[in-house]
C-alpha positions in Angstrom: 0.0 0.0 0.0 2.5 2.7 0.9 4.5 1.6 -2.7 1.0 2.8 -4.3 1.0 5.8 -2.6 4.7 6.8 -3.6 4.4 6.0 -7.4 1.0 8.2 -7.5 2.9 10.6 -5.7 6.0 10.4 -8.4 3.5 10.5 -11.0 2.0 13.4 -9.5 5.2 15.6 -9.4 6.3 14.1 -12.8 3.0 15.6 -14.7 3.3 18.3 -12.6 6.3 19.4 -13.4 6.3 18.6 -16.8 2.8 21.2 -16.7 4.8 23.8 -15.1 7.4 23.6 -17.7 5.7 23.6 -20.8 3.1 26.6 -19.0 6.8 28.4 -18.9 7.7 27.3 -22.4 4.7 28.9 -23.4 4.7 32.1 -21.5 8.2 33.0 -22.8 7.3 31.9 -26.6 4.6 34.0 -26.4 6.6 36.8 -25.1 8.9 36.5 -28.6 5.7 35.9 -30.2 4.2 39.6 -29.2 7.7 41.5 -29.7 7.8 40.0 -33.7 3.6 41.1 -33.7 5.3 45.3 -32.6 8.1 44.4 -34.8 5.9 44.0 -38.0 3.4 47.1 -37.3 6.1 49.2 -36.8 7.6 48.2 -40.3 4.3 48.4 -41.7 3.9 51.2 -41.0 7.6 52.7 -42.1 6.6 51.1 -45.5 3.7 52.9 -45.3 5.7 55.9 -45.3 8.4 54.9 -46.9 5.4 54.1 -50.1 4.0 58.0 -49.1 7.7 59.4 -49.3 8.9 57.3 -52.4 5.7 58.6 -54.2 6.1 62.1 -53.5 9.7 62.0 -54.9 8.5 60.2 -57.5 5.5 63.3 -58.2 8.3 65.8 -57.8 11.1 64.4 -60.3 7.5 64.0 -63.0 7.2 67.8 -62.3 10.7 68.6 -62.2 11.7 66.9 -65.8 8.2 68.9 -66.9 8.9 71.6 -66.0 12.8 71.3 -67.5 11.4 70.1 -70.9 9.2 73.2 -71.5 12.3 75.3 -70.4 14.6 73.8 -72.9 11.7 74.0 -75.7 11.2 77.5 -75.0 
């Protein structure tokens, strides 16, 4: 009878530590998980304005060789 009791209490600590370490396994995973989730909205949005900035130079040089094409045809 006391044999019983000590392998059900092994088992105990055995699943209960193997519970604790996967909660702690998943608590830190999901730490690196919500850092990359920042990570990509803040790139999104510098490629938003990286699009905003890159089409605004790309407005101003359509202007620019406009504006120097009717100056060299005048």
């Amino acid at each position: 009878m006391f044999l019983v009791i000590i392998i059900a209490m092994a088992i105990i600590i055995a699943l209960s530590s193997a519970k604790i370490y996967l909660s702690n396994q998943i608590y830190y995973e999901s730490k690196v998980v919500n850092k990359m989730k920042s990570e990509v909205s803040a790139l999104r949005a510098e490629k938003r304005v990286l699009k905003h900035s890159a089409e605004a130079l790309r407005f101003q040089t359509k202007v620019a060789d406009t504006i120097f094409i009717i100056y060299e045809s005048e």
